[in-house]
C-alpha positions in Angstrom: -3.7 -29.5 -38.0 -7.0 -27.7 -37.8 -10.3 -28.7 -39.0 -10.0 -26.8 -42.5 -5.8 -27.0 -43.0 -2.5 -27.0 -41.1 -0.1 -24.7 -39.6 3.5 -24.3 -40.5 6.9 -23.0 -39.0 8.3 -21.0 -41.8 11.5 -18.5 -42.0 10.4 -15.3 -43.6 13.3 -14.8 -47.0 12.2 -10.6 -46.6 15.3 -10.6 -43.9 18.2 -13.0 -45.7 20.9 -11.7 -43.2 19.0 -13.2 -40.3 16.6 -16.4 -39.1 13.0 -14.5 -38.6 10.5 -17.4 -37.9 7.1 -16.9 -38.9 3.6 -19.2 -38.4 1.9 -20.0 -41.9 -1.7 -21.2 -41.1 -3.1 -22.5 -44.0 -6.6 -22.9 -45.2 -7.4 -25.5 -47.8 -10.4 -24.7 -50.1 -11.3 -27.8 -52.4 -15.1 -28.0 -51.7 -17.1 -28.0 -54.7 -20.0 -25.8 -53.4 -19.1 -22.5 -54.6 -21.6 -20.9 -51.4 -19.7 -22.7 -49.6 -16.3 -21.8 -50.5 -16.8 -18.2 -50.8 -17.8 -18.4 -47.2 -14.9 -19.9 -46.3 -12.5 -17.6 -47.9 -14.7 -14.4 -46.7 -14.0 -16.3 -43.1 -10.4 -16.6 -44.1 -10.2 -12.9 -45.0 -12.2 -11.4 -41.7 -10.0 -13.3 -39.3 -6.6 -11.4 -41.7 -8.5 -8.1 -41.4 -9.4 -8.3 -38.0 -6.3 -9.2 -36.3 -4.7 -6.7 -37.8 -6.5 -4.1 -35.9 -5.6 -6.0 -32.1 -2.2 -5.0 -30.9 -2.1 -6.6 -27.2 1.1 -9.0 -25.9 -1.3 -11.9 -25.4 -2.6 -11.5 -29.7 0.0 -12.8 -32.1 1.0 -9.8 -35.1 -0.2 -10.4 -39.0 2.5 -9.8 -41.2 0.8 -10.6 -44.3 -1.9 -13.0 -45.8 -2.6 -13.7 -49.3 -4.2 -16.7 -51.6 -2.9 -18.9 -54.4 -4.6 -21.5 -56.4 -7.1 -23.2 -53.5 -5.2 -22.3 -50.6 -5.0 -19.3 -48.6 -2.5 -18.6 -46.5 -1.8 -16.1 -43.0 1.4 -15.1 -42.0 1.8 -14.6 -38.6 4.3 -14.1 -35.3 6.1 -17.6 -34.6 4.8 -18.6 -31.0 7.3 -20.6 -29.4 5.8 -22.7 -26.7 3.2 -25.3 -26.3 -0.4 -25.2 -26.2 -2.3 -25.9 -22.3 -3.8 -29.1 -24.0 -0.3 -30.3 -25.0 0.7 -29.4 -21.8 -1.6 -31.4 -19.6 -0.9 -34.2 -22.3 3.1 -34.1 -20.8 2.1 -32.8 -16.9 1.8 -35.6 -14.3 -0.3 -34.5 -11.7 -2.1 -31.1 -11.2 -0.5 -27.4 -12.3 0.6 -25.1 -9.3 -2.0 -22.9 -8.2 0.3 -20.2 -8.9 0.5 -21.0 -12.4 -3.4 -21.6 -13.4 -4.2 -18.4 -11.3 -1.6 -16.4 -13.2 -3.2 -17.7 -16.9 -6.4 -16.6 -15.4 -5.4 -13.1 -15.0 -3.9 -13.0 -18.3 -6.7 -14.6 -20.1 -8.8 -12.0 -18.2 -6.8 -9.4 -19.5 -7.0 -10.3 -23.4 -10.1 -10.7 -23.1 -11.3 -7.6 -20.9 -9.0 -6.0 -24.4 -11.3 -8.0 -26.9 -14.7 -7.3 -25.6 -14.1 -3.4 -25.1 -11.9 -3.2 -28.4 -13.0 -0.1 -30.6 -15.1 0.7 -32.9 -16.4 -2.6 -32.3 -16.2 -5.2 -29.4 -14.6 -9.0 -30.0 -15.9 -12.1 -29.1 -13.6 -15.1 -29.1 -16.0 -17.8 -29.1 -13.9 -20.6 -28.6 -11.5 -20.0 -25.4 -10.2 -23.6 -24.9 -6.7 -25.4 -23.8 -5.6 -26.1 -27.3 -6.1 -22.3 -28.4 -3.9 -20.9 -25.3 -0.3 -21.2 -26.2 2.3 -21.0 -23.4 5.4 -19.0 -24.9 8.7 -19.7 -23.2 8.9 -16.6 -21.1 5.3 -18.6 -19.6 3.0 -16.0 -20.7 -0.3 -16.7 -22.4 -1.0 -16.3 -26.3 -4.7 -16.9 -27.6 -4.3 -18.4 -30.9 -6.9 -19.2 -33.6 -9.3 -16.5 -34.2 -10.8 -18.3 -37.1 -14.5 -18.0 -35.5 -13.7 -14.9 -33.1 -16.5 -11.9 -34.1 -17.4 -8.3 -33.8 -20.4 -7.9 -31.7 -23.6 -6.5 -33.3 -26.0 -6.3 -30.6 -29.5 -8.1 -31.5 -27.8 -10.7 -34.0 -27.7 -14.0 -33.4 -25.2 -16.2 -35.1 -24.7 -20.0 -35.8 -24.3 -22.4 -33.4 -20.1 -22.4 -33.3 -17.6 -23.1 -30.9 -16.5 -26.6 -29.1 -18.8 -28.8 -27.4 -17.8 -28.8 -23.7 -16.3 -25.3 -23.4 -19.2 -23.3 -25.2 -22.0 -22.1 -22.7 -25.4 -22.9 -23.1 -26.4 -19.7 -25.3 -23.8 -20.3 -27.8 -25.5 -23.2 -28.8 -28.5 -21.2 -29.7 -26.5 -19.2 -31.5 -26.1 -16.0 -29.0 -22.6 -15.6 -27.9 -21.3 -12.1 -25.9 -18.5 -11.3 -23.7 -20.3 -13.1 -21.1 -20.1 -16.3 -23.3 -16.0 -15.9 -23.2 -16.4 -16.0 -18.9 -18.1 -19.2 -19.1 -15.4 -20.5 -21.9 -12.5 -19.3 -19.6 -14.3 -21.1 -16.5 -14.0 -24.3 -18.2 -10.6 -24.0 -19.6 -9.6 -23.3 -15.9 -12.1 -26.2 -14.4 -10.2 -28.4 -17.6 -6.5 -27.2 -15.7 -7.6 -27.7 -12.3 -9.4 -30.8 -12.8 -7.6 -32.8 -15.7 -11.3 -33.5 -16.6 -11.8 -32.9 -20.2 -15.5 -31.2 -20.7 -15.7 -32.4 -24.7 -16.1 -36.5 -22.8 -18.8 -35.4 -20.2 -22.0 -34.3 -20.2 -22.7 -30.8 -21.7 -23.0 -28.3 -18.7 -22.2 -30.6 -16.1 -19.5 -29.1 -14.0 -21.4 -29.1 -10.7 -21.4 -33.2 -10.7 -17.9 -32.5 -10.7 -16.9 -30.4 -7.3 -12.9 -29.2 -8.4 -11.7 -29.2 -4.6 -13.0 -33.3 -4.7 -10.8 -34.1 -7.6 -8.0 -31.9 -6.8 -7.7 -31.1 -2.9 -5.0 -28.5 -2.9 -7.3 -26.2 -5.1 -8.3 -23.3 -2.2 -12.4 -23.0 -1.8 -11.8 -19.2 -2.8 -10.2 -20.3 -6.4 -13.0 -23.1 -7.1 -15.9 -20.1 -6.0 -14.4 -18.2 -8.8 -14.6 -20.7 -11.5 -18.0 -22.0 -10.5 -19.0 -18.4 -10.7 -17.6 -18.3 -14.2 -19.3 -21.6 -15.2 -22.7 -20.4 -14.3 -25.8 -21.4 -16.3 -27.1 -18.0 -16.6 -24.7 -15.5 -17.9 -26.7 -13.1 -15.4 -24.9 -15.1 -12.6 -21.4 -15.0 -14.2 -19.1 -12.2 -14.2 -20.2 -9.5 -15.9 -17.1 -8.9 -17.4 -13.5 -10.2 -17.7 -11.9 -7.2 -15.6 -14.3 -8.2 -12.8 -13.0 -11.8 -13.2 -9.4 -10.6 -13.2 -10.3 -8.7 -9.5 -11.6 -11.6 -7.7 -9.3 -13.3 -8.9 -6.2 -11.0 -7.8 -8.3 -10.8 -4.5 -7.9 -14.4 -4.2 -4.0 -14.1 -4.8 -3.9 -11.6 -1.8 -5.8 -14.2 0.3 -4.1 -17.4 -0.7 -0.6 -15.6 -0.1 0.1 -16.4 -4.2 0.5 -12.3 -5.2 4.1 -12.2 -4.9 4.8 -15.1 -7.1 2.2 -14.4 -9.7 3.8 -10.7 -9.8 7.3 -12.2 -10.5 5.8 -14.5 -12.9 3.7 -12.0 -14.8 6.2 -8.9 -14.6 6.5 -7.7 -18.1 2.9 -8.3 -18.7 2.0 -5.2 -17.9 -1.1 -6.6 -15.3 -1.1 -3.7 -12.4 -3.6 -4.0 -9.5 -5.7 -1.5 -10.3 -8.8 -3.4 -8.5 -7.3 -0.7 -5.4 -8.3 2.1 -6.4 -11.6 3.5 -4.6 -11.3 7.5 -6.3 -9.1 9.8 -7.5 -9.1 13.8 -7.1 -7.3 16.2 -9.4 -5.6 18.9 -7.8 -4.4 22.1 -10.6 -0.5 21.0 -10.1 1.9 18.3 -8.4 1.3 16.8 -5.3 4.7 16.3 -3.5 3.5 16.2 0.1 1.8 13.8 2.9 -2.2 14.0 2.9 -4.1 13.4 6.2 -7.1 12.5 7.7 -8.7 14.2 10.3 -12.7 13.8 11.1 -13.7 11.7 8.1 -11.9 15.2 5.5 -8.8 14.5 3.9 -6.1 17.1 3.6 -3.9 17.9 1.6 -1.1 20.4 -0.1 -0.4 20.8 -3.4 2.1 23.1 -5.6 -0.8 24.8 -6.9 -0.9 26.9 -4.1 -3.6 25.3 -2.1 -4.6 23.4 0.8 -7.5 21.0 -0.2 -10.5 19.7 2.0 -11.8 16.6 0.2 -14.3 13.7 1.5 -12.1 10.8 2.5 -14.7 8.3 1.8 -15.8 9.5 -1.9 -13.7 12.1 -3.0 -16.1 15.0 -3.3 -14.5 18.3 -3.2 -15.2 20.5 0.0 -13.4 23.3 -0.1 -9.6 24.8 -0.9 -7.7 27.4 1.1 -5.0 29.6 -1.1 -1.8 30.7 -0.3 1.1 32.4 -1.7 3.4 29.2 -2.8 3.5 25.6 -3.1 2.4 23.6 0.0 4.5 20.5 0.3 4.1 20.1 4.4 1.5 17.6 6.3 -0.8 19.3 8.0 -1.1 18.9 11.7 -4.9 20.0 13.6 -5.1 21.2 17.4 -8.7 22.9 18.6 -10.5 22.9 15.5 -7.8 24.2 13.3 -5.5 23.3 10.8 -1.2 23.8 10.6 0.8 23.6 8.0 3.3 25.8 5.9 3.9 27.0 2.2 6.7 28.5 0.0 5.6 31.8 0.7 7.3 31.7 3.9 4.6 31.3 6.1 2.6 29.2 9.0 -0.9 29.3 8.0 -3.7 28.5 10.5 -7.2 27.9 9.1 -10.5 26.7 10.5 -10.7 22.9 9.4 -14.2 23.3 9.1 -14.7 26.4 6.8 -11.2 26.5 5.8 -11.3 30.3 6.6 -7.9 31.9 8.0 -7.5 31.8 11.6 -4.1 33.7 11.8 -0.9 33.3 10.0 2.9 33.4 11.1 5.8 35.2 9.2 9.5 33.4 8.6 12.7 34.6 6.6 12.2 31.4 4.0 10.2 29.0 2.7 8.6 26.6 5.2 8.6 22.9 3.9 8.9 21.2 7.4 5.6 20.3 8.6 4.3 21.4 12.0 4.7 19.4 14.9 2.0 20.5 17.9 2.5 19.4 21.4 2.3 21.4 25.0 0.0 23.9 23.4 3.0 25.3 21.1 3.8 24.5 17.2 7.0 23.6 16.4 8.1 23.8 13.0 11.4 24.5 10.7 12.0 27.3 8.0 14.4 27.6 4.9 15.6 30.7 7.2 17.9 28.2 8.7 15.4 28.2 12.5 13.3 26.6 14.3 10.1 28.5 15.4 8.3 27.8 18.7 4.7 29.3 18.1 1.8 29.6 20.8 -1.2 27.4 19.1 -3.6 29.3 20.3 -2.0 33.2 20.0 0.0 32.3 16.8 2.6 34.7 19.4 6.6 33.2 18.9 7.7 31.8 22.1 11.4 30.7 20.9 13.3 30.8 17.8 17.0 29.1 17.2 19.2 29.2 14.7 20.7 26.4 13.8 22.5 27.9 10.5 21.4 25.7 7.7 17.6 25.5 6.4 15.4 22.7 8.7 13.3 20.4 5.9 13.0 17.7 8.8 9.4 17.6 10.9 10.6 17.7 14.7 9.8 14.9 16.8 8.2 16.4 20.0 8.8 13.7 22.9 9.4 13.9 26.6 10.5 17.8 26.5 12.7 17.0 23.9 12.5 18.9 20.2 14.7 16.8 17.9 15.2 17.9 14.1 18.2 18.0 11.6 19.0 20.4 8.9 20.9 20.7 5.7 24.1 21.3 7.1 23.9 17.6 8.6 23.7 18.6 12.3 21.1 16.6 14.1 19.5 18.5 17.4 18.1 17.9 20.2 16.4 20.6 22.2 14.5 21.4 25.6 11.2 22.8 25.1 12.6 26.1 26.3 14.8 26.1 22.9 18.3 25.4 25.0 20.4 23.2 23.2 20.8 19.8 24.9 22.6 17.8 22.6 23.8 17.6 18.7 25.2 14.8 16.5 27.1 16.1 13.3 26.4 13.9 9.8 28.5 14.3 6.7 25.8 15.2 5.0 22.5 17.0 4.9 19.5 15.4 7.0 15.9 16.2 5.4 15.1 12.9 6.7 12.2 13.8 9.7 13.5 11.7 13.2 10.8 8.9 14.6 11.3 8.7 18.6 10.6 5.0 19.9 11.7 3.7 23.4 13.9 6.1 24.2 15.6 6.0 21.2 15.3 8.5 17.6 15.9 7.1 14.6 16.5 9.2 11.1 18.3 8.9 7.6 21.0 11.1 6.2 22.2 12.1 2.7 25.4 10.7 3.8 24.2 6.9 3.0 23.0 6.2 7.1 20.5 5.2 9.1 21.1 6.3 12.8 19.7 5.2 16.3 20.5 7.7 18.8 19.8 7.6 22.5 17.2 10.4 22.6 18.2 11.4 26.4 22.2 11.4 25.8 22.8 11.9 22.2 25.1 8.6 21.9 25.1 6.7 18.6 23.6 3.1 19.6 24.5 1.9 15.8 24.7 3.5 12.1 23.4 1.1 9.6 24.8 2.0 6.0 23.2 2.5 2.7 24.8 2.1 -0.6 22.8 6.0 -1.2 21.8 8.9 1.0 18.1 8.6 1.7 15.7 11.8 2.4 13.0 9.2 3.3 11.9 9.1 7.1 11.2 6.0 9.0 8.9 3.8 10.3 8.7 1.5 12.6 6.5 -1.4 14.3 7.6 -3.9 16.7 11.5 -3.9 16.0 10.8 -3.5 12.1 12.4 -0.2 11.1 11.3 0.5 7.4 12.6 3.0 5.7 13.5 4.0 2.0 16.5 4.8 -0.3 18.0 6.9 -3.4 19.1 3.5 -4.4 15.9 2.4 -5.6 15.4 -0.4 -2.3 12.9 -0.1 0.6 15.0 -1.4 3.3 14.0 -3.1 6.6 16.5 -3.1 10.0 16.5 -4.9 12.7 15.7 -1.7 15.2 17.8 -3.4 18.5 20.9 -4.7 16.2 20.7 -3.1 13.0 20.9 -6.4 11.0 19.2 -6.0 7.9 16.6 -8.1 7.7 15.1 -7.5 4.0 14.8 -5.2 1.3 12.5 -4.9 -1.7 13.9 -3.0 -5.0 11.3 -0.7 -7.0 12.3 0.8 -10.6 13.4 5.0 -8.7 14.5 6.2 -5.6 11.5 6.3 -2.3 11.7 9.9 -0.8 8.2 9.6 1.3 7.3 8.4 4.7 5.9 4.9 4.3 3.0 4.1 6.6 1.9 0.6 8.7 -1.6 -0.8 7.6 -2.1 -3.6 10.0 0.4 -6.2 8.9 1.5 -4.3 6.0 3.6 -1.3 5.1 3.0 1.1 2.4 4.9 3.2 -0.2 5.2 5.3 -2.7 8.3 5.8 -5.1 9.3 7.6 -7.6 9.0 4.8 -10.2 4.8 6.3 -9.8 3.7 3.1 -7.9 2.3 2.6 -4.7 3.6 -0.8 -3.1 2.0 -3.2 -0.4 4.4 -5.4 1.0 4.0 -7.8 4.2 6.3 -6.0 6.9 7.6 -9.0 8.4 9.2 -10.6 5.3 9.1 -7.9 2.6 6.6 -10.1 0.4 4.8 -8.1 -2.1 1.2 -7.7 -1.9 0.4 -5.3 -4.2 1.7 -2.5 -6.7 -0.4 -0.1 -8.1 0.2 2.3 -10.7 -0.1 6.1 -10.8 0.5 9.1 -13.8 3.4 10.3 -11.9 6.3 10.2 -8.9 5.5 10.0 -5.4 7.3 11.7 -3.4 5.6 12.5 -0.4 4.1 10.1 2.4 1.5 7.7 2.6 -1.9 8.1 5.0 -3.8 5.3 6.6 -7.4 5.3 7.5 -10.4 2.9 7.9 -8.9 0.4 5.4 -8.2 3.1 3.1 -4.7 4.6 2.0 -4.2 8.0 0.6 -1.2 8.7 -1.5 -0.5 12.3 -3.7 1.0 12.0 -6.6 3.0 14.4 -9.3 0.1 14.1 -11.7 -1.9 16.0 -10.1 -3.8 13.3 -8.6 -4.7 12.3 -5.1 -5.6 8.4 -4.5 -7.5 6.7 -2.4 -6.9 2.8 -2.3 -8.5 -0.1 -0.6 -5.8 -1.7 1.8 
């Protein structure tokens, strides 16, 4: 029952072939004082009209509303689920962290919705337990927008709301979206607590410390709420999206991410907190970006090779070529490597990104350079790999291994390993003599990574393979339920690597156990990369993902406009990913 009628569970009789339960909130109207009943229904009416314009899966749907005799009547979507203060009514003891943290970020999110709703912005005005359904999938719904308003900037209302939750402006009649922060900080300081605001003094939550009633609360969740609860809305939040940052931030630092992400998976709540800028390239981005003396790098299929500020994303200056440029670039001297479609090694000045001198092949070139002992080595779509002075830009050795090289060599201890299409593996002496080769059943685009002696690559034939890098004998083939073109990383004896079968996969390097693997939405192409205790990765579902290396964990997931394909950089606390809309993005670790 509210405070003017009830609400019903109805079955609309529109659909007689099936059970379609609706909500009927009735309003009764028998007060004498005509003023005061045409208010009323006016009321009635706005709250009809303007949930009709909110579409959000936090918002009930209107189907209809209507009036008859003194009653009027909305019909709405059926909430199945209980209310928070029904909840707490039937809880013993405090709510999980996880859970109150994950309402958070969903309240945040309706509301960050509300307050920048177009053409006009919505206050709720009276966030509380009882108006927070819990459906049974355990997401939020805000119910009862009986009082909720458009803002008009410079108007000041009646004094409205529920003693207890309503900040101190909204008794003067002055609610904003800052007034919703300080509602939500006392539904959460309600949860946390089990201290109901409406028995204590108004504004009172300091004389009651959360972390004193309710230990296993973390300092970092209580800062947030006390934030929320502040006196002046100047020391709140300024807005609900804010909120909803520090309040994922906590979730990192608390180790609660990965279950709030399972938990609010559906809700369509992305981490999007992460992102520091974005540059828009003229076409996809299907390559690796790098970062060399504070300038990022990177190709694009628009022809170009871009120079853009790591730290801000300012553009400094493009270099064009011929074809798409899908290769990482690699920088010896002052200059930059790397090779395009239109068959050729270019070699510019990093800083003025004038040519330098180029280098002719028979095909495309979409294996990126490798320099080491003063020569580039590097693999064409003309089926060879070219040995190339880094200075001169004069061919020292060229050999034909008879199928087009995709794979970035691996230059380590005189060795020059690389596979090709034809799925033959290679290792050479820096002289170009073969030394030996390891035949897959299927193509190898899949670059090789060189650790202790031992190289380690993916094949289109569903393995992973750890060859002794001085003898060519297999130390151990770990099988994939898909090819994979991905190449792998690795730190201590975590091998990452990813798969066309939509899992990032992690092997035990020594013994080839598997020791986790994490499933995205599309298959991972790219080269992931190791941020401290974290690897990184692109698929092409268009997220980035943060997982924990050591157990798989998810940290973070954020969204993109399109596949990624290519690999991740690392610098400074910063990660740089390209992405097939066009976009390169630079994300806080």
């Amino acid at each position: 029952m509210g405070g003017m009628g009830a609400v019903y569970r109805a079955r609309d009789l529109h659909f007689p072939n099936v059970v379609k339960r609706v909500a009927v909130k009735e309003m009764i109207t028998t007060v004498r004082e005509s003023t005061v009943r045409e208010t009323m229904l006016r009321n009635f009416e706005r709250e009809a009209n303007l949930l009709a314009t909110l579409e959000h899966p936090a918002i009930p749907r209107i189907y209809d509303y209507f009036t008859h005799n003194d009653r009027s009547y909305l019909i709405l979507e059926f909430i199945e689920g209980k209310d928070l203060e029904a909840l707490m009514v039937e809880t013993q003891g405090f709510f999980p962290m996880e859970k109150v943290v994950s309402w958070a970020i969903e309240l945040c999110d309706v509301l960050q919705y509300l307050h920048t709703h177009t053409p006009e912005p919505i206050i709720f005005r009276d966030l509380k337990p009882s108006n927070v359904m819990i459906d049974q999938r355990g997401h939020i719904v805000l119910v009862d927008f009986g009082i909720a308003k458009t803002l008009q900037p410079g108007m000041k209302g009646t004094m409205i709301g529920t003693e207890g939750y309503s900040p101190p402006e909204q008794y003067k009649g002055e609610a904003g979206p800052l007034s919703d922060i300080y509602s939500l900080g006392a539904t959460l300081h309600h949860l946390l607590t089990r201290r109901d605001p409406r028995l204590e003094v108004p504004f009172s939550f300091t004389e009651r410390p959360i972390r004193q009633l309710n230990p296993s609360c973390s300092i970092e969740l209580e800062t947030v709420v006390m934030t929320a609860l502040q006196y002046s809305p100047a020391n709140r939040f300024q807005s609900a999206a804010a909120m909803k940052d520090v309040l994922l931030a906590v979730a990192r630092k608390t180790g609660m991410l990965a279950s709030i992400r399972a938990h609010t998976e559906g809700f369509k709540i992305e981490d999007t907190s992460k992102l520091i800028w974005k540059f828009e390239c003229e076409d996809e981005i299907r390559g690796t970006p790098v970062i060399q003396d504070d300038t990022l790098f990177v190709g694009s299929y628009d022809h170009n090779l871009y120079a853009i500020n790591a730290r801000d994303g300012e553009f400094i200056w493009k270099y064009a070529t011929d074809g798409g440029v899908v290769t990482k670039p690699a920088f010896s001297d002052g200059n930059i490597y790397f090779g395009s479609e239109d068959r050729r090694l270019h070699v510019i000045s990093q800083r003025s990104g004038k040519l330098a001198w180029t280098y002719y092949t028979d095909g495309p070139v979409r294996s990126s350079p490798t320099i080491a002992e003063s020569h580039v080595f590097f693999g064409s779509d003309d089926n060879c790999v070219h040995a190339i002075n880094s200075l001169s830009g004069r061919r020292a050795w060229k050999m034909d291994s008879g199928s087009p090289i995709r794979s970035t060599p691996a230059v380590v201890n005189e060795r020059v390993f690389f596979g090709n299409e034809n799925g033959e593996f290679t290792a050479l002496d820096l002289t170009g003599n073969i030394k030996w080769r390891f035949k897959a059943k299927r193509g190898i685009t899949s670059s090789p990574l060189v650790s202790n002696n031992v190289v380690y690559f993916g094949s289109l034939d569903a393995t992973v393979c750890a060859i002794d890098a001085k003898t060519g004998f297999v130390i151990w083939r770990f099988r994939l339920p898909k090819g994979t073109i991905s190449s792998p990383a690795i730190v201590e004896n975590f091998l990452m690597i990813g798969c066309a079968d939509y899992n990032f996969y992690c092997i035990d390097a020594q013994s080839s156990k598997e020791l986790w693997r994490f499933p995205t939405e599309h298959q991972i192409a790219g080269t992931p990369v190791i941020c401290r205790d974290a690897v990184v990765f692109g698929s092409v579902d268009k997220n980035i993902y943060c997982l924990e290396y050591r157990t798989g964990r998810l940290r973070w997931k954020m969204p993109t406009g399109g596949a990624i394909t290519g690999g991740i950089a690392f610098w400074q606390d910063m990660i740089f990913a390209g992405s097939t809309d066009h976009f390169i993005y630079a994300l806080s670790i």
